[in-house]
C-alpha positions as CSV (number, residue, x, y, z in Angstrom):
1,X,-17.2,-15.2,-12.2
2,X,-13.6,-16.0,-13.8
3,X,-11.5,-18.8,-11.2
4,X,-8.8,-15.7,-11.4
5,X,-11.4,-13.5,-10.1
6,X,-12.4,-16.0,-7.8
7,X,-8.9,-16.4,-6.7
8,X,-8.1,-12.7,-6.0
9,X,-11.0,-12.3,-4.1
10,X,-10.4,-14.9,-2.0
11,X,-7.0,-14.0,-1.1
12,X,-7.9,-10.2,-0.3
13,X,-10.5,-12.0,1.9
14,X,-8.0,-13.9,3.8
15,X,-5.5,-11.6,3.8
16,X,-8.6,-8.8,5.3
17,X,-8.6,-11.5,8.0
18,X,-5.4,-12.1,8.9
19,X,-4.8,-8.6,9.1
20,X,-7.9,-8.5,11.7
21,X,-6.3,-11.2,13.7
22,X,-3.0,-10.5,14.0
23,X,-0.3,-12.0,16.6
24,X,1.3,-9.4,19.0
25,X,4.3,-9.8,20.2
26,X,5.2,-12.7,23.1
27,X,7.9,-13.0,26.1
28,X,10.6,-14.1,24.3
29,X,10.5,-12.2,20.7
30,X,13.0,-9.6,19.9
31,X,11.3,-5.7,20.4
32,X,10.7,-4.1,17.6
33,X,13.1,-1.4,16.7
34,X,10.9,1.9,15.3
35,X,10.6,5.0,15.2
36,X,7.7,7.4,16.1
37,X,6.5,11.1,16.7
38,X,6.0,12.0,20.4
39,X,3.5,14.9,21.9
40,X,6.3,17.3,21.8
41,X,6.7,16.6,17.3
42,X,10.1,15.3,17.9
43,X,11.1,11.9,16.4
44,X,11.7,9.0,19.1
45,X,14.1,5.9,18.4
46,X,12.5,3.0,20.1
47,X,15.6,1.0,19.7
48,X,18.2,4.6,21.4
49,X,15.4,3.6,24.2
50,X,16.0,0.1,24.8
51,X,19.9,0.9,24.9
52,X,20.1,3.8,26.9
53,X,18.0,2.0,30.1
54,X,17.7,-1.2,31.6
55,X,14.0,-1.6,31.0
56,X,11.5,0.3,28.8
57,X,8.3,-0.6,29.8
58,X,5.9,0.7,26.4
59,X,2.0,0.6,26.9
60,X,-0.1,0.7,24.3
61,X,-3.7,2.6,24.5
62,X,-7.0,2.6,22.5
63,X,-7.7,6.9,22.4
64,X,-6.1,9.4,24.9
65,X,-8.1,10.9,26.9
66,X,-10.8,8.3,27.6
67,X,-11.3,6.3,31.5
68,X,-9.6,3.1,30.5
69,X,-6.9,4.9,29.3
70,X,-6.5,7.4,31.6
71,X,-6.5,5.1,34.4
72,X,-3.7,3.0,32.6
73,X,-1.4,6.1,32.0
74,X,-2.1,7.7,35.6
75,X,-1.4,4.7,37.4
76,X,2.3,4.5,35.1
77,X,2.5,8.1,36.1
78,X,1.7,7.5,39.9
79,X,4.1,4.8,39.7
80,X,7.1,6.5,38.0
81,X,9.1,7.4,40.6
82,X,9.4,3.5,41.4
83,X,9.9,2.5,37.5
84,X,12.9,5.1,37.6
85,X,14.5,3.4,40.8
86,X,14.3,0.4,38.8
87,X,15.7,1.8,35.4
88,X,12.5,1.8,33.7
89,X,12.5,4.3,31.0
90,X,8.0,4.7,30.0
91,X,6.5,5.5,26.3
92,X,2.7,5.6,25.9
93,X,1.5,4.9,22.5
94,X,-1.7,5.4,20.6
95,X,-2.8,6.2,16.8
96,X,-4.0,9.3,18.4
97,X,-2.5,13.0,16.7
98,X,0.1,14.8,18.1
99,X,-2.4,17.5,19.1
100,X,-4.4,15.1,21.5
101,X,-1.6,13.5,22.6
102,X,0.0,16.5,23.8
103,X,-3.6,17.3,25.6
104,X,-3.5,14.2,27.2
105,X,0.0,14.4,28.4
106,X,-0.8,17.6,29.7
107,X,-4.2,16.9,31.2
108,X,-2.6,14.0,33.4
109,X,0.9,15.5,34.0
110,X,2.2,12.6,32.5
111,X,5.9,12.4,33.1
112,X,6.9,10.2,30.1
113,X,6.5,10.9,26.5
114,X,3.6,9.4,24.4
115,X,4.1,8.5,20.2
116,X,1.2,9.5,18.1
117,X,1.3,6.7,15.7
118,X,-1.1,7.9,13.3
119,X,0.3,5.5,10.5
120,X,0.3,3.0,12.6
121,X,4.1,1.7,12.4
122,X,4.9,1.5,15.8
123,X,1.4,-0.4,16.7
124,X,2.1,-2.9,13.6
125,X,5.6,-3.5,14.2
126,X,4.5,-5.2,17.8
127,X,2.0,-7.4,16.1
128,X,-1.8,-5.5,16.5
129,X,-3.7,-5.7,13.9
130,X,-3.9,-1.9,14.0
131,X,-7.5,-1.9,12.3
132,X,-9.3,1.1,13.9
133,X,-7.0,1.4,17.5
134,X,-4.1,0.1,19.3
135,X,-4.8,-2.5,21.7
136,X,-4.5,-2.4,25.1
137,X,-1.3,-3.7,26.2
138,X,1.7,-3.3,27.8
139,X,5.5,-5.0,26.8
140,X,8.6,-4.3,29.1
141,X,11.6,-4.6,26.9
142,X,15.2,-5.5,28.5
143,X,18.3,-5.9,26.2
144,X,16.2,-5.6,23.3
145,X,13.7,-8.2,23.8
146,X,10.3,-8.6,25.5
147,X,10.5,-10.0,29.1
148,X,6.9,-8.9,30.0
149,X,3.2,-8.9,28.6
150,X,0.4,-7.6,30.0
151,X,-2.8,-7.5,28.1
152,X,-6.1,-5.3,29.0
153,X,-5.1,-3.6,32.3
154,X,-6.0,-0.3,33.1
155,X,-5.7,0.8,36.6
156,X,-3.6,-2.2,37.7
157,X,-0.9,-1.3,35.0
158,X,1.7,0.0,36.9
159,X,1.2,-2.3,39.9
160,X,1.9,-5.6,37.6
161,X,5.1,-4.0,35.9
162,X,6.1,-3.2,39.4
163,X,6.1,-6.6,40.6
164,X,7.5,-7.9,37.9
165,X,10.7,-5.7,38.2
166,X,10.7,-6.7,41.7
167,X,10.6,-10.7,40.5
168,X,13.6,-9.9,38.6
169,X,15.4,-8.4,41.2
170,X,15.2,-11.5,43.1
171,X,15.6,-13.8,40.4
């Protein structure tokens, strides 16, 4: 094999693994602002989001209607009455289609629209690697930049945004 064969390979190689192991966002890092397609086909700014409410808490799921996600979205759902007290706007996302978004919306009564990020913009722009699925996680977003991370929660989703709104209320 040619070294400029060699070469390009290699780098497609590293770049395929970089891609696999990318960095999500952290506390700290400016939000991402993007747009995405919700259940309802209607275009949603992320960044009209973050400036119309104190907090937007967005959580990010593997495929709608599966347990470990429908535990994650029903306890933000159970919970929304509280996020709202604390100016919490909620947006689900997932790489699902409009179509099974909209069933899983509907399925759980899910109060809060969810982005069907088939291209997988929204999930890139916060740093997953965006390979097959989004990653389980959850960012809460104040004055445009992340204040909270939660990584791999399900049913205890809403519970640790919760107190963390209530931290910041005292602090």
């Amino acid at each position: 094999m040619k070294p400029l064969h060699l070469l390009l390979m290699f780098s497609s190689l590293l770049g395929l693994f970089n891609s696999l192991f990318a960095e999500s966002l952290k506390v700290g890092d400016t939000a991402p602002v993007v747009t995405g397609v919700t259940d309802a086909g209607e275009t949603l700014n992320l960044g009209d989001v973050y400036a119309k409410t104190p907090y937007t808490v967005v959580w990010f799921y593997p495929k709608a209607l599966t347990g470990g996600c429908t535990k994650q979205g029903c306890s933000l759902r159970d919970a929304s009455t509280e996020l709202t007290k604390h100016g919490a706007a909620v947006i689900g996302v997932s790489t699902d289609p409009v179509e099974k978004q909209k069933a899983f919306k509907a399925v759980n009564h899910f109060p809060f629209p969810l982005i069907a990020d088939t291209d997988k913009v929204v999930v890139k722009a916060f740093g997953q690697s965006a390979t097959l699925f989004a990653s389980r996680e959850c960012y809460v977003i104040k004055g445009g930049k992340i204040v909270y991370k939660d990584t791999g929660v399900t049913d205890q989703q809403a519970a640790n945004v919760l107190a963390f709104l209530a931290s910041e209320k005292k602090g």
